[in-house]
N, C-alpha and C positions, 0 to 999 in steps of 0.2 A: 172799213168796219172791222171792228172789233168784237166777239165772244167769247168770254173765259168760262162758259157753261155750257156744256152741250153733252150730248149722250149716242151711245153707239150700240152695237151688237151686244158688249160687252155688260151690259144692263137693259135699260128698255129703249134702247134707240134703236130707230129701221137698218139702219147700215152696219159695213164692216168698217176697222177705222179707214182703212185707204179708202172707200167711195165716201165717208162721213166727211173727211178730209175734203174731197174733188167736189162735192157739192158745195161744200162752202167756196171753196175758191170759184165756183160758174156763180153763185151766185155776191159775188163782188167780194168777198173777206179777203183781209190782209191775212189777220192772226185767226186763230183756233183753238180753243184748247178745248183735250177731249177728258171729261170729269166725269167719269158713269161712278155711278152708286156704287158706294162699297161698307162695308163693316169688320168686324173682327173675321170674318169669315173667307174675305173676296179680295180686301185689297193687297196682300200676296201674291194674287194672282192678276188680277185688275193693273198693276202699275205697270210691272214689268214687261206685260203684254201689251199694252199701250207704249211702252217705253219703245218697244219695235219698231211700231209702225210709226209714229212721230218721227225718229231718227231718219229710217228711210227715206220716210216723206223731205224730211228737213236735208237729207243728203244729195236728193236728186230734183226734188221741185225749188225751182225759187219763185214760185209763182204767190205761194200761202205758207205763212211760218206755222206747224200745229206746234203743240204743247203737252206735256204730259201732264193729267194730273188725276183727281179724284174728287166724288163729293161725298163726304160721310153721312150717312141719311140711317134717321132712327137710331141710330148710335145712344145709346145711354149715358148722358152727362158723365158719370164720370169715368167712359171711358173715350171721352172726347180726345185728351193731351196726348193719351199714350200714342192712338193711332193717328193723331196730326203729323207725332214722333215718325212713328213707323213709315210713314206713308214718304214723309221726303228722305227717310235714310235709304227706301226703296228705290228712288229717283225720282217723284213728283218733281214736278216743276213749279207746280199751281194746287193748294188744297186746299178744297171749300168745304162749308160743312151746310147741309141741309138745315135750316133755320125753322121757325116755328108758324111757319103758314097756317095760316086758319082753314086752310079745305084738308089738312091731313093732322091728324094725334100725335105730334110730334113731343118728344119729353119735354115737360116744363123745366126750364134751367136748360136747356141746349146752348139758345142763344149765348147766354154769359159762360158755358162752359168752353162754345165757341173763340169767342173773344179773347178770354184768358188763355187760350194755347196759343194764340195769334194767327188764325186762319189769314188764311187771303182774301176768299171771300166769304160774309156769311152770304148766304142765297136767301132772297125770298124770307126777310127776319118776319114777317108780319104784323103784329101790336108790338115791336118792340119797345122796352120800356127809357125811359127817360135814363135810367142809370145805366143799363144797357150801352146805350146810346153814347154817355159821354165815357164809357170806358172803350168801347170802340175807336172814338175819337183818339182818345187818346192812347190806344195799341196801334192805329194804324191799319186799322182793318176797315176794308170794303164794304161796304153796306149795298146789296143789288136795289136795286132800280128794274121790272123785268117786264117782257111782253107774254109770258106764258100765261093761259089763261087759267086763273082761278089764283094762283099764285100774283097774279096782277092786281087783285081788290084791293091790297093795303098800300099800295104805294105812292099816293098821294099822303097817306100817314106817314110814312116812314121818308120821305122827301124834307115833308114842314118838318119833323123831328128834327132830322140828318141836321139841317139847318140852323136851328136852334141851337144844337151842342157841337159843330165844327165837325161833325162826322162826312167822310168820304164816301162820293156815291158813283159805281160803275151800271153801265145799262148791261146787260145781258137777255139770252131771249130762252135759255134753257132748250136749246133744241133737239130735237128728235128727230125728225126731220129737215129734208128739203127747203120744206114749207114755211118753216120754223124760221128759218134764217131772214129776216126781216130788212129791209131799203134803210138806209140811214135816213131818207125823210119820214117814213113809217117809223123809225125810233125817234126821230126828231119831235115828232107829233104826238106820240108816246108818253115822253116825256116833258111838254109840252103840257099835255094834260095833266100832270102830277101837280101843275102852278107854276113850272120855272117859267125864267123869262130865258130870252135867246141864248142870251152869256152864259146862261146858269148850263144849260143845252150843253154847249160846246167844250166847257170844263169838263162834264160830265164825260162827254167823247175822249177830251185829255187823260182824262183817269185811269182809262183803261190801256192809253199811250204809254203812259207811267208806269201799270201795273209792268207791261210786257217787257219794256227797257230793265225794269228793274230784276226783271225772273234771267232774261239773256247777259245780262252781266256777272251771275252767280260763276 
């Protein structure tokens, strides 16, 4: 299994990144990546700090690949590019941007503010819109698929959408914990629920194959 979302000390996650790290690997992950919340304020300090403990981990375990990266949450549209900018000239490996969830007041226009910098992943887009959608598609941007609750409402919308306009969809579970870290038949069923059929499943698992290939070849 694969998560390109997850959260640590470093924002509101329970762990430090090495225990965030070790819990995902007992509980079966390959990859990791650690994406805590940041803004004009934090991710100076957020990436580099992360940057550590990934390294290490990646130096001495080969047990779980982590990742560095970020997720821009509440950010001001337009100050979405700059620090997508910032954030991998810092060393991100992976930067997501907090999407327009309906359980939080996120700015209207993130989504596409998102899209147009070329995130990796948006998180959690919510009612995304049809134009949205096929500009995604066509930047190459990730569209989540999530087990987090409340953030999980829209995602049978955002599935049929994805589908509709050739948009890329990864599972992630946003986690915070332990707990968080969900069985690949628990995502399977997950996603499952959203209307795919098996195949659609499995792709879905590919994607996030994809993402990671493509971040270790940089």
């Amino acid at each position: 299994m694969i998560d390109l979302h997850t959260h640590t000390q470093f924002s509101d996650g329970e762990y430090n990144p090495a225990e965030h790290i070790r819990r995902a690997e007992v509980r079966g992950y390959e990859v990791v990546a650690l994406t805590d919340h940041g803004d004009a304020s934090s991710v100076d300090i957020i990436v580099p700090s992360i940057r550590k403990a990934v390294d290490e981990n990646n130096r001495y375990n080969d047990g779980i690949r982590a990742l560095c990266g970020v997720e821009l949450t509440h950010v001001l549209p337009e100050a979405v590019a700059g620090l997508v900018k910032k954030a991998r000239d810092l060393g991100a490996d992976i930067v997501n941007v907090h999407g327009e969830t309906v359980v939080e007041p996120v700015h209207p226009g993130t989504n596409m503010a998102a899209i147009d910098a070329g995130v990796d992943v948006l998180c959690h887009p919510g009612m995304i819109t049809e134009e949205e959608m096929n500009r995604a598609a066509e930047k190459g941007v990730w569209l989540e698929i999530t087990s987090r609750k409340g953030h999980s409402f829209t995602n049978g919308y955002v599935y049929k959408l994805a589908k509709k306009c050739g948009a890329g969809l990864v599972f992630n579970n946003d986690a915070h914990t332990q707990a968080d870290f969900t069985s690949r038949e628990l995502a399977r069923k997950i996603l499952l629920g959203c209307g795919m059929e098996e195949g659609e499943v499995e792709a879905v698992f590919r994607n996030s194959e994809d993402v990671v290939r493509k971040i270790l070849k940089k």
